[in-house]
N, CA, C and O atoms as a GROMACS GRO file, in nm:
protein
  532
    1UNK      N    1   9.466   7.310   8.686
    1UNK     CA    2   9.530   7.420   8.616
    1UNK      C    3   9.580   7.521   8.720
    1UNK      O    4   9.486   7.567   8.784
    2UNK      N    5   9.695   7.567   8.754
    2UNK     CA    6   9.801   7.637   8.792
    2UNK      C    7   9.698   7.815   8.737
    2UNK      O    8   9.644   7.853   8.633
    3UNK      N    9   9.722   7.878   8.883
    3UNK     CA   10   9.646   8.051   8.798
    3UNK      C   11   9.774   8.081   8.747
    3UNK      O   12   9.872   8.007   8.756
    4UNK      N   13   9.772   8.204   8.685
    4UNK     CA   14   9.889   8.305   8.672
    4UNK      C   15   9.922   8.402   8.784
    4UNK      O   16   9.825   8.444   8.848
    5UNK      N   17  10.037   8.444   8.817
    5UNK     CA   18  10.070   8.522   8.904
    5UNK      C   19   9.916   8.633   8.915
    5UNK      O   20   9.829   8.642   9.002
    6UNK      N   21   9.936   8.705   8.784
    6UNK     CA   22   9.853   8.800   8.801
    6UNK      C   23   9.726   8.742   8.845
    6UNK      O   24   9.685   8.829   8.922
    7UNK      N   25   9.644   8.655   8.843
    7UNK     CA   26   9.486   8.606   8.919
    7UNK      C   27   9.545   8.545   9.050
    7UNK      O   28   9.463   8.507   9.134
    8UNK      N   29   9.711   8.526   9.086
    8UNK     CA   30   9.709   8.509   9.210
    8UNK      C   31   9.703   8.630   9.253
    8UNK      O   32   9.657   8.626   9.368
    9UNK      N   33   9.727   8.745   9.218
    9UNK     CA   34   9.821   8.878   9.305
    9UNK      C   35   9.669   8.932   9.277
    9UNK      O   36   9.619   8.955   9.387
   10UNK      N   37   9.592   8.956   9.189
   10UNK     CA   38   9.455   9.012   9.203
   10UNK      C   39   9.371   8.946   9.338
   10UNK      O   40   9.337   9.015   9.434
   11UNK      N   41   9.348   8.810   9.326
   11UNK     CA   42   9.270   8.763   9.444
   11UNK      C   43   9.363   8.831   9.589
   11UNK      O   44   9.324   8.891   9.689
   12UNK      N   45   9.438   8.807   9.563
   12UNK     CA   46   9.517   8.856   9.701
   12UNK      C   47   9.496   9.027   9.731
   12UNK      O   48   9.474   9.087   9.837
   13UNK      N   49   9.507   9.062   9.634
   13UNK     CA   50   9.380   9.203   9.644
   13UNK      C   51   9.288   9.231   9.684
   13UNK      O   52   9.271   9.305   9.780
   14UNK      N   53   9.220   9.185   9.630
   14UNK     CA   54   9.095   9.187   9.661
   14UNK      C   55   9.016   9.110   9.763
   14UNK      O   56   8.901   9.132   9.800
   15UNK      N   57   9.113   9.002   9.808
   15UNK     CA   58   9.060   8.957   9.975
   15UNK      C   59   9.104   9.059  10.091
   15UNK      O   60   9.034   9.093  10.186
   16UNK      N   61   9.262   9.110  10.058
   16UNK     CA   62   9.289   9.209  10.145
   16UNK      C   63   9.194   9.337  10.156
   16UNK      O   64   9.121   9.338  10.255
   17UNK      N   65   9.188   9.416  10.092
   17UNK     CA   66   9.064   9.481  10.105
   17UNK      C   67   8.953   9.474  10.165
   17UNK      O   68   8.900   9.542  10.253
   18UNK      N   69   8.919   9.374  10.102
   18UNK     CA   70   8.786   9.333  10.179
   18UNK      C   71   8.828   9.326  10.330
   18UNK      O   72   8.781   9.382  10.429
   19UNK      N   73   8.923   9.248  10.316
   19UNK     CA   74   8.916   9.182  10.486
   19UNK      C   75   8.976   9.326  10.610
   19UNK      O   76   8.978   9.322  10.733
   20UNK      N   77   9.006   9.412  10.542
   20UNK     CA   78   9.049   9.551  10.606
   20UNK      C   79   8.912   9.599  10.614
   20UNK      O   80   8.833   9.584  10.707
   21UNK      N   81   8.887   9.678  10.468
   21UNK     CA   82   8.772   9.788  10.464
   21UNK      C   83   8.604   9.731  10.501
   21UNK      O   84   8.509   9.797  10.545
   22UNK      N   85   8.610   9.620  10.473
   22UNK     CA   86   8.485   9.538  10.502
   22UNK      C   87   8.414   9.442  10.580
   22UNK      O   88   8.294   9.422  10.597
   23UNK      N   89   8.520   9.387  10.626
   23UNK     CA   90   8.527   9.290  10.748
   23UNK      C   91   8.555   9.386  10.884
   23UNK      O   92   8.468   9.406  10.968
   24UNK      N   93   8.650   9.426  10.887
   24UNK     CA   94   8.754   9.515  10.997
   24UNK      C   95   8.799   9.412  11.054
   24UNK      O   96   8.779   9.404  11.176
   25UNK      N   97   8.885   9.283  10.974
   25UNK     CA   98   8.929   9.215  11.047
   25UNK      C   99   9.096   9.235  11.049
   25UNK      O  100   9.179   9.191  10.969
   26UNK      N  101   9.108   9.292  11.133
   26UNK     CA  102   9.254   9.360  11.148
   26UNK      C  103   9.356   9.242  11.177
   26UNK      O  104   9.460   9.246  11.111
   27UNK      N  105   9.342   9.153  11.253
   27UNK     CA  106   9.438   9.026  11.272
   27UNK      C  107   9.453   8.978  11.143
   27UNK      O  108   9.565   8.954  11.097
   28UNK      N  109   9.338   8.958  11.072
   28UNK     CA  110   9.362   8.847  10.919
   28UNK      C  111   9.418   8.958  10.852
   28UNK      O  112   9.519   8.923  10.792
   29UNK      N  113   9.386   9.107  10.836
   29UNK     CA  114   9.389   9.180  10.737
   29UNK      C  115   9.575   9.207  10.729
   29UNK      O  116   9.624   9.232  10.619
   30UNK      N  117   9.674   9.197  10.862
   30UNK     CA  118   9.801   9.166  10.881
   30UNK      C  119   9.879   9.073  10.868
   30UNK      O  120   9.997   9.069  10.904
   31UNK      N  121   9.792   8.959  10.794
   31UNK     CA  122   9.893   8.892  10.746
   31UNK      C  123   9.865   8.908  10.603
   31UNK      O  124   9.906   8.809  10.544
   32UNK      N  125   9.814   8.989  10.529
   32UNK     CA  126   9.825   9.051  10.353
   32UNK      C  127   9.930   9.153  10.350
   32UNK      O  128  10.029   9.158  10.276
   33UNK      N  129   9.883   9.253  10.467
   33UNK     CA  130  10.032   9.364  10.445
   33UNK      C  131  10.172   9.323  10.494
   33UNK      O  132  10.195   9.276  10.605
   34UNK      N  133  10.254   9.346  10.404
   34UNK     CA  134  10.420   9.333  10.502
   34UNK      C  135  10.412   9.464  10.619
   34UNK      O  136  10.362   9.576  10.609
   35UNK      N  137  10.484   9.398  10.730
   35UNK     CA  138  10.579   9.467  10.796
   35UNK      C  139  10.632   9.613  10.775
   35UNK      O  140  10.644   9.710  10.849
   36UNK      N  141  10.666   9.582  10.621
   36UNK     CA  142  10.767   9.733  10.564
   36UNK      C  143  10.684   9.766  10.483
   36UNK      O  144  10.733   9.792  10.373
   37UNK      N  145  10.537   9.780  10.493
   37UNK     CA  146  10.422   9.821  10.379
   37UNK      C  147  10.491   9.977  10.356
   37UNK      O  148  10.512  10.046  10.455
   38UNK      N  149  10.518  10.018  10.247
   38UNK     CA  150  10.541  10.143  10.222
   38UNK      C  151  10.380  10.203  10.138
   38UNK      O  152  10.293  10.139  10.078
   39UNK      N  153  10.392  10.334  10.165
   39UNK     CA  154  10.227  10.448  10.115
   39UNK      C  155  10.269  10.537  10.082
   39UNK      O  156  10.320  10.626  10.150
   40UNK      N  157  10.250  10.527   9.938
   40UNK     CA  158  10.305  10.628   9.883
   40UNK      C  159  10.106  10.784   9.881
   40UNK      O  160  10.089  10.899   9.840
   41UNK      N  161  10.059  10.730   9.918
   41UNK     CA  162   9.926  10.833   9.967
   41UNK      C  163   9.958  10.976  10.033
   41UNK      O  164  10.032  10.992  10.130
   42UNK      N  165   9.886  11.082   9.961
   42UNK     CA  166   9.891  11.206  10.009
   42UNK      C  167   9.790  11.194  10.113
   42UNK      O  168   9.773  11.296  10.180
   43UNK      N  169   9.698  11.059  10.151
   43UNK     CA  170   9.606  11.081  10.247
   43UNK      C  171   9.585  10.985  10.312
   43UNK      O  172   9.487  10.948  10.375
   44UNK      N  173   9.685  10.942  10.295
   44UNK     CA  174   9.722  10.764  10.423
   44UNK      C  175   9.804  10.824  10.520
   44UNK      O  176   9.851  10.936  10.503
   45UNK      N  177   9.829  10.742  10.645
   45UNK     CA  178   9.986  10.788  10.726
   45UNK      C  179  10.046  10.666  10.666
   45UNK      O  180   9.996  10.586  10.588
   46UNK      N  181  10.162  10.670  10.719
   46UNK     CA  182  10.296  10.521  10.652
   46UNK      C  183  10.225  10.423  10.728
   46UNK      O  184  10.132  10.429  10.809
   47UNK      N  185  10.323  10.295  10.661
   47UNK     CA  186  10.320  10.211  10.740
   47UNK      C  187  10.172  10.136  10.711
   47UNK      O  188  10.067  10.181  10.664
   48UNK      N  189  10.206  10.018  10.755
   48UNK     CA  190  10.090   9.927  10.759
   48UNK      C  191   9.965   9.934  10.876
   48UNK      O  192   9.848   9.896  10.872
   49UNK      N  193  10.063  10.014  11.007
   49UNK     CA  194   9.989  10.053  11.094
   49UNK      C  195   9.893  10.198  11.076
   49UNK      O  196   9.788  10.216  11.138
   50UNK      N  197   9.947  10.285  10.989
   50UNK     CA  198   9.882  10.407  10.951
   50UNK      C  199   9.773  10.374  10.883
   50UNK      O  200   9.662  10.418  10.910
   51UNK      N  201   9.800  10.284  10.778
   51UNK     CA  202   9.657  10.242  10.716
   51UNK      C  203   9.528  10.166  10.795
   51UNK      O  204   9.409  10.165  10.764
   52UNK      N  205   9.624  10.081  10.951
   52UNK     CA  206   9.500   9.997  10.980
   52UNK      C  207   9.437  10.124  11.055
   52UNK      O  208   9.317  10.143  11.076
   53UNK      N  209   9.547  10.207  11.090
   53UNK     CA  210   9.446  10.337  11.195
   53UNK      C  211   9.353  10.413  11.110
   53UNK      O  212   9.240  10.396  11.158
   54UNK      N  213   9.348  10.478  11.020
   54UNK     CA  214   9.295  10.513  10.935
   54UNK      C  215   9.214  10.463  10.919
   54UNK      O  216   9.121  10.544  10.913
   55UNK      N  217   9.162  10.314  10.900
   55UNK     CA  218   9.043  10.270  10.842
   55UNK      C  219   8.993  10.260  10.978
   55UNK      O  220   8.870  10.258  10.969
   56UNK      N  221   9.030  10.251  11.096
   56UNK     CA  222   8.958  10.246  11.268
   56UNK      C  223   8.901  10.358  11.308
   56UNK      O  224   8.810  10.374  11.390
   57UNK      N  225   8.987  10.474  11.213
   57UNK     CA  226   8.910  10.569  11.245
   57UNK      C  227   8.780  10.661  11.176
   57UNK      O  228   8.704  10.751  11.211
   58UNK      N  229   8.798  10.602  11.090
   58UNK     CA  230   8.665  10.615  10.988
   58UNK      C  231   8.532  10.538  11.005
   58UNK      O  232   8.424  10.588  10.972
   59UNK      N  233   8.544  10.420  11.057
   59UNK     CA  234   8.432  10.347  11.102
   59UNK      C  235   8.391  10.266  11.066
   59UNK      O  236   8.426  10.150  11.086
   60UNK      N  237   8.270  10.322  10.977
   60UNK     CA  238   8.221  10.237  10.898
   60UNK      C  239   8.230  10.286  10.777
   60UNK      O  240   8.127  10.324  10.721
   61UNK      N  241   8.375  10.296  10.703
   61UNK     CA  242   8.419  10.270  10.562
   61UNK      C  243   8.365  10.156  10.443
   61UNK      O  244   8.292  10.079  10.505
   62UNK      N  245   8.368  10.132  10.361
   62UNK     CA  246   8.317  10.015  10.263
   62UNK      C  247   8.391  10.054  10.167
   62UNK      O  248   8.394  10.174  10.141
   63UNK      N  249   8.443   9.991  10.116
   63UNK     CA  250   8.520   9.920   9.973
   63UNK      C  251   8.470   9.865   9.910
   63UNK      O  252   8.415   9.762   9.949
   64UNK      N  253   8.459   9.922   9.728
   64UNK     CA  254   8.360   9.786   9.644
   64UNK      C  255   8.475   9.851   9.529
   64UNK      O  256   8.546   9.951   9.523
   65UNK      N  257   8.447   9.727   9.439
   65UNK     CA  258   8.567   9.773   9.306
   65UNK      C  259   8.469   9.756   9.216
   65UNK      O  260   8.351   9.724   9.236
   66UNK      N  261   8.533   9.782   9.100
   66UNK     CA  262   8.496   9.785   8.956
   66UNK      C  263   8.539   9.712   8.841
   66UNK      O  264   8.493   9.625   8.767
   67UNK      N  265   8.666   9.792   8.856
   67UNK     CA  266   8.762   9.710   8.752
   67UNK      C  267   8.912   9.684   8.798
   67UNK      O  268   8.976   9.785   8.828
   68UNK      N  269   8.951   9.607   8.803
   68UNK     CA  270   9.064   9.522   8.829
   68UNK      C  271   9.159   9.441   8.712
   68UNK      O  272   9.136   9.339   8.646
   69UNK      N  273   9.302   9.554   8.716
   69UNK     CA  274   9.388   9.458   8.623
   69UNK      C  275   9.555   9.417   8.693
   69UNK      O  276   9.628   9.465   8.780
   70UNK      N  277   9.559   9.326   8.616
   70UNK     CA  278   9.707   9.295   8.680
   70UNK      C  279   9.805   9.260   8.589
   70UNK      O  280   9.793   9.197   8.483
   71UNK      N  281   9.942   9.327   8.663
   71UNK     CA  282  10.047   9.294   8.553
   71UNK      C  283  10.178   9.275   8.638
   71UNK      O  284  10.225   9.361   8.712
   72UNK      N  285  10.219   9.173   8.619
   72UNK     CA  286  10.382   9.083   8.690
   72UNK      C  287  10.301   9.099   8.826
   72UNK      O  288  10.196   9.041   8.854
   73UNK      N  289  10.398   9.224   8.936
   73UNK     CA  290  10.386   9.192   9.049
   73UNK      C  291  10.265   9.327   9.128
   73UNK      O  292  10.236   9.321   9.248
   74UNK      N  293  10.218   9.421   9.048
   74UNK     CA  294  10.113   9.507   9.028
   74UNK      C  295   9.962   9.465   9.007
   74UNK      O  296   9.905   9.388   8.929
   75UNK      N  297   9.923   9.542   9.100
   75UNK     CA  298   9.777   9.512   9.088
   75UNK      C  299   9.680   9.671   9.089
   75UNK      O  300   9.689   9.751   9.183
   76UNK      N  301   9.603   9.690   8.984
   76UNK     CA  302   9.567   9.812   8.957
   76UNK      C  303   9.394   9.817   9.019
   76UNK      O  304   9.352   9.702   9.001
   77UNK      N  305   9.293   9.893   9.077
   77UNK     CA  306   9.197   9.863   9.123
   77UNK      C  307   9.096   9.982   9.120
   77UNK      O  308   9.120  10.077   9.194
   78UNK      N  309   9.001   9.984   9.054
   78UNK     CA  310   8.916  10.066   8.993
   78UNK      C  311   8.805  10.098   9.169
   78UNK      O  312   8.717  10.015   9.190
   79UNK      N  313   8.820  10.193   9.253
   79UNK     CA  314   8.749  10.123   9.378
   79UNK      C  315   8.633  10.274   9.396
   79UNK      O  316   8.614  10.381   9.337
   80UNK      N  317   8.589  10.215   9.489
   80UNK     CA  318   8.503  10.291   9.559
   80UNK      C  319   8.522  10.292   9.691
   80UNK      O  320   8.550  10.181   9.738
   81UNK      N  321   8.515  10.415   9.794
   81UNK     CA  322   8.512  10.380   9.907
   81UNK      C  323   8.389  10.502   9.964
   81UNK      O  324   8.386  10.618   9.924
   82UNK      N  325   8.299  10.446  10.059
   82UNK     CA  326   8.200  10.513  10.086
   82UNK      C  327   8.191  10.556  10.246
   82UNK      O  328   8.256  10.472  10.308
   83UNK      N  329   8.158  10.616  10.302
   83UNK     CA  330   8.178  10.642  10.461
   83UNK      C  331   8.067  10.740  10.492
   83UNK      O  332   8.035  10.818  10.402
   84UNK      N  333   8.009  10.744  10.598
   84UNK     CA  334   7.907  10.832  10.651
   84UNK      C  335   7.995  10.988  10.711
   84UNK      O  336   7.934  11.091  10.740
   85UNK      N  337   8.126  10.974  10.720
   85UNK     CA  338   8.198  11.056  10.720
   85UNK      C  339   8.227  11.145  10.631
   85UNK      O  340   8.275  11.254  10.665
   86UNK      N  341   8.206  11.116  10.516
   86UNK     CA  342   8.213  11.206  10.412
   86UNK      C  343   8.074  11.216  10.286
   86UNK      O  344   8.043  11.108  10.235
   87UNK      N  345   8.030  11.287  10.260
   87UNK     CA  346   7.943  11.319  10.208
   87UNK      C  347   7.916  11.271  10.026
   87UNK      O  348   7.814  11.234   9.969
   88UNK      N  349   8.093  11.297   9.965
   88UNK     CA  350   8.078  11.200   9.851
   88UNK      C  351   8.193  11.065   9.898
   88UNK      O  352   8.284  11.048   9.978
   89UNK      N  353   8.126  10.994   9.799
   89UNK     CA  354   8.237  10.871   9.808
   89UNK      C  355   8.356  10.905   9.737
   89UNK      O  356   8.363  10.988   9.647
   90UNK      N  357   8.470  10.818   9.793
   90UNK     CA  358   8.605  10.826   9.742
   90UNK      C  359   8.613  10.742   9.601
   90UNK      O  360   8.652  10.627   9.622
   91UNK      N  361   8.590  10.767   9.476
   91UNK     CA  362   8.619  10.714   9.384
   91UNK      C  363   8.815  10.714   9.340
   91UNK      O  364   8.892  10.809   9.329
   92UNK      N  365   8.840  10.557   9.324
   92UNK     CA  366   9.010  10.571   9.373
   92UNK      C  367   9.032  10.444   9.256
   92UNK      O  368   8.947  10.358   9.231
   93UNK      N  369   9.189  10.458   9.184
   93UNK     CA  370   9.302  10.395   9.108
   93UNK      C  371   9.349  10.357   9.215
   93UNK      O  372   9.375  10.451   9.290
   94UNK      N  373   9.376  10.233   9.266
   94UNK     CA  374   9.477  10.196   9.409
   94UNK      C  375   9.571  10.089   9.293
   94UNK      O  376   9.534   9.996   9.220
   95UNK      N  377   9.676  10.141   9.311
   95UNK     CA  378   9.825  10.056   9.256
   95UNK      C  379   9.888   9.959   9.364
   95UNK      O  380   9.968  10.017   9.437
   96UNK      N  381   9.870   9.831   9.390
   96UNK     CA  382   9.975   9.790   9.503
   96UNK      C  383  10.039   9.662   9.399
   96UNK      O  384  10.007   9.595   9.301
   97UNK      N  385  10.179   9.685   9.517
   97UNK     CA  386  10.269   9.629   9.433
   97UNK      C  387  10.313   9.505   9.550
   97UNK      O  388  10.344   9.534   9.666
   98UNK      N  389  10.310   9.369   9.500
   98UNK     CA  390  10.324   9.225   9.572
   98UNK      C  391  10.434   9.172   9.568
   98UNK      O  392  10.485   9.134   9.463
   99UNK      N  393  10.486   9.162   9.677
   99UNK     CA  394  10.617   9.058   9.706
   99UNK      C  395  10.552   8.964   9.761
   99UNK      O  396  10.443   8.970   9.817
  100UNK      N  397  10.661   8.824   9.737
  100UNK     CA  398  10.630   8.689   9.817
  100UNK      C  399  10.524   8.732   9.889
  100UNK      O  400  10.532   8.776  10.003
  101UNK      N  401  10.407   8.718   9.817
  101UNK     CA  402  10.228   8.735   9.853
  101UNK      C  403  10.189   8.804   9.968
  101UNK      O  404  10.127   8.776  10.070
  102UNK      N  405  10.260   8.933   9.907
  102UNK     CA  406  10.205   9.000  10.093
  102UNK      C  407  10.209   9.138   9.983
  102UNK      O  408  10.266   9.147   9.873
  103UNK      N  409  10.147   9.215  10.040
  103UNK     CA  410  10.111   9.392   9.996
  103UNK      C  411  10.242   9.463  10.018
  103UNK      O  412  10.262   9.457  10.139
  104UNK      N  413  10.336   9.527   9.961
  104UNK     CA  414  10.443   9.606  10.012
  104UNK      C  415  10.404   9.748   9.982
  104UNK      O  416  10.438   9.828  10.069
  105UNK      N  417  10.315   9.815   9.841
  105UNK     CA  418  10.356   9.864   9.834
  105UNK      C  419  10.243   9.952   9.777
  105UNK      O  420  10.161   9.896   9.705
  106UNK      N  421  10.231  10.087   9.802
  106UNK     CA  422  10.060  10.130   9.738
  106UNK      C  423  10.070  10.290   9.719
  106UNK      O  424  10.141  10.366   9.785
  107UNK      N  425   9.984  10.325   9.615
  107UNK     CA  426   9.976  10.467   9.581
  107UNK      C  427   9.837  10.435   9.516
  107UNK      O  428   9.777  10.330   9.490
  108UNK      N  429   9.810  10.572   9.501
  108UNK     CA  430   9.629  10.601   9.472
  108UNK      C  431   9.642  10.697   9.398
  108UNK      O  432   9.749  10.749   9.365
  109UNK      N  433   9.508  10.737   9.360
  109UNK     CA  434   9.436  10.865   9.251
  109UNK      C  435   9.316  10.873   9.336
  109UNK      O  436   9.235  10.780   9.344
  110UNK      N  437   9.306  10.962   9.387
  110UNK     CA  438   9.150  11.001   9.443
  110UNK      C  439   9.049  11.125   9.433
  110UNK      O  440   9.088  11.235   9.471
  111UNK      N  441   8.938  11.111   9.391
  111UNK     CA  442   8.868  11.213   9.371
  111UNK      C  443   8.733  11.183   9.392
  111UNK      O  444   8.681  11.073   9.370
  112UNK      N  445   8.672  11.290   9.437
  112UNK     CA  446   8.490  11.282   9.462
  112UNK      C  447   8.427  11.228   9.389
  112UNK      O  448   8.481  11.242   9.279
  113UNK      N  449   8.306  11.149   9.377
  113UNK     CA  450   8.191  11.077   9.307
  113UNK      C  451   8.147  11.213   9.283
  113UNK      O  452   8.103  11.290   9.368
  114UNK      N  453   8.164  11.237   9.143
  114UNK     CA  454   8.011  11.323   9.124
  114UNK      C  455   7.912  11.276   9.075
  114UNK      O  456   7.909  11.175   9.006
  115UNK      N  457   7.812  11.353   9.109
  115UNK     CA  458   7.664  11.326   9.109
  115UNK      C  459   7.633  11.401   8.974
  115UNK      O  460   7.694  11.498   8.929
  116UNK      N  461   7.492  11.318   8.903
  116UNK     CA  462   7.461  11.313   8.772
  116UNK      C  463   7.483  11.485   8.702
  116UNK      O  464   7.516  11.530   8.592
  117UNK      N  465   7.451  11.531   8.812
  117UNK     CA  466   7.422  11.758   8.804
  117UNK      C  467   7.584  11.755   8.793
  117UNK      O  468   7.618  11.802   8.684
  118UNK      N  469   7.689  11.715   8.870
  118UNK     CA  470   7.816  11.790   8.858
  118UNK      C  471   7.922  11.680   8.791
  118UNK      O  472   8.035  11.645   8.824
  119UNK      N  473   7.817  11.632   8.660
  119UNK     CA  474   7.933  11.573   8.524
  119UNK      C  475   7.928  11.592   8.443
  119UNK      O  476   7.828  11.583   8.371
  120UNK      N  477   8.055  11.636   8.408
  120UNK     CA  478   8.050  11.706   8.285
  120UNK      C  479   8.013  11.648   8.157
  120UNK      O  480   7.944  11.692   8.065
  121UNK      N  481   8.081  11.533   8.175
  121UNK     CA  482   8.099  11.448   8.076
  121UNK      C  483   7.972  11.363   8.047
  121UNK      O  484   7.963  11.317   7.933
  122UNK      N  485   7.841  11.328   8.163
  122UNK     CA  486   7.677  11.306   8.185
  122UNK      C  487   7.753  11.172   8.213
  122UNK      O  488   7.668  11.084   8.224
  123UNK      N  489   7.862  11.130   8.227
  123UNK     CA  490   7.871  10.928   8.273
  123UNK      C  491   7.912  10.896   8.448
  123UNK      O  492   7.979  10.972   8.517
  124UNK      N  493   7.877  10.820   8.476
  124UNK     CA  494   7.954  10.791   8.605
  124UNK      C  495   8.042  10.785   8.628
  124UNK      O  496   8.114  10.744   8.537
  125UNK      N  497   8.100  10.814   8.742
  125UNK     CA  498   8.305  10.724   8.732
  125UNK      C  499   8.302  10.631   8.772
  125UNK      O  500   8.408  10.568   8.770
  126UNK      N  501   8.172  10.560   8.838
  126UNK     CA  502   8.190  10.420   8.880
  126UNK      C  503   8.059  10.381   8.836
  126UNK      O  504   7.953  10.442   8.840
  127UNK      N  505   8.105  10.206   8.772
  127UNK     CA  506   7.983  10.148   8.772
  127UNK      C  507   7.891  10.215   8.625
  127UNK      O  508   7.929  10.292   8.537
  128UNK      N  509   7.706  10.119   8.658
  128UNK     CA  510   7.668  10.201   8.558
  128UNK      C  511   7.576  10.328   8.620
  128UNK      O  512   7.499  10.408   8.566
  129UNK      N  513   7.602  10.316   8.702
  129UNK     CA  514   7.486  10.462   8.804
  129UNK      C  515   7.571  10.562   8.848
  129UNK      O  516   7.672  10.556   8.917
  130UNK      N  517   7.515  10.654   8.796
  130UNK     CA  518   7.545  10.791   8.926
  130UNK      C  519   7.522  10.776   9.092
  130UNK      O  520   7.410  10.732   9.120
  131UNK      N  521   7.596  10.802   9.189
  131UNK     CA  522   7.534  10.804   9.345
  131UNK      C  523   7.384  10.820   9.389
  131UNK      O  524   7.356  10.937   9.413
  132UNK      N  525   7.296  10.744   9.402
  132UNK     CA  526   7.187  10.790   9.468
  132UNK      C  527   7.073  10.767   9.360
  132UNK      O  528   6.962  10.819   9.344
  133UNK      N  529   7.141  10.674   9.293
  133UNK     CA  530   6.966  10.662   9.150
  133UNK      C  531   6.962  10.524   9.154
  133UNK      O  532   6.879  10.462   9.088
   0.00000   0.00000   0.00000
């Protein structure tokens, strides 16, 4: 059985990621992004090279997702990103958009993990736990 685009363009997601934020394997992680990766991020630099610097310079970053949907050439990604650099985790919407199976194209939603005391709403934004229980 043949996948659908969309469980191809999700896996292709979600290995890229990994193989950036989790591996730090920067050789494999360049052949997922194009060349002309455009970032549409208020907190990326451009470029495919801005993103690999970015994650080099953070360290030891981690990436874990949640929820994951896909539609035509879009891939939507419910994520987490955690770093000893920052104190809450990056709870993030990452949108990338797939040509001939390579990453071209990405924008985000990002905002702090709050912790069980600073929600309003008493639920997590990720997962079924609050940070740290």
């Amino acid at each position: 059985m043949t996948k659908t685009i969309e469980a191809q363009n999700t896996a292709l997601v979600l290995e890229a990621l990994d193989t950036l934020f989790n591996r730090k394997d920067y050789a494999k992680a360049a052949q997922f992004w194009s060349e002309d990766y455009v970032q549409h991020s208020g907190h990326v630099p451009a470029g495919r090279e801005g993103l690999f610097g970015l994650v080099r310079a953070m360290g030891d970053v981690r990436f874990e997702y949640d929820r994951v949907i896909a539609k035509d050439d879009f891939v939507w990604v419910h994520s987490r990103y955690t770093s000893s650099a920052s104190a809450a985790a990056l709870i993030a919407v990452d949108i990338l958009r797939i040509e001939d199976g390579r990453l071209v194209e990405h924008w985000d939603v990002l905002q702090d993990e709050a912790t069980r005391a600073a929600s309003a709403g008493g639920y997590p934004m990720f997962g079924g736990r609050f940070p740290g229980e």
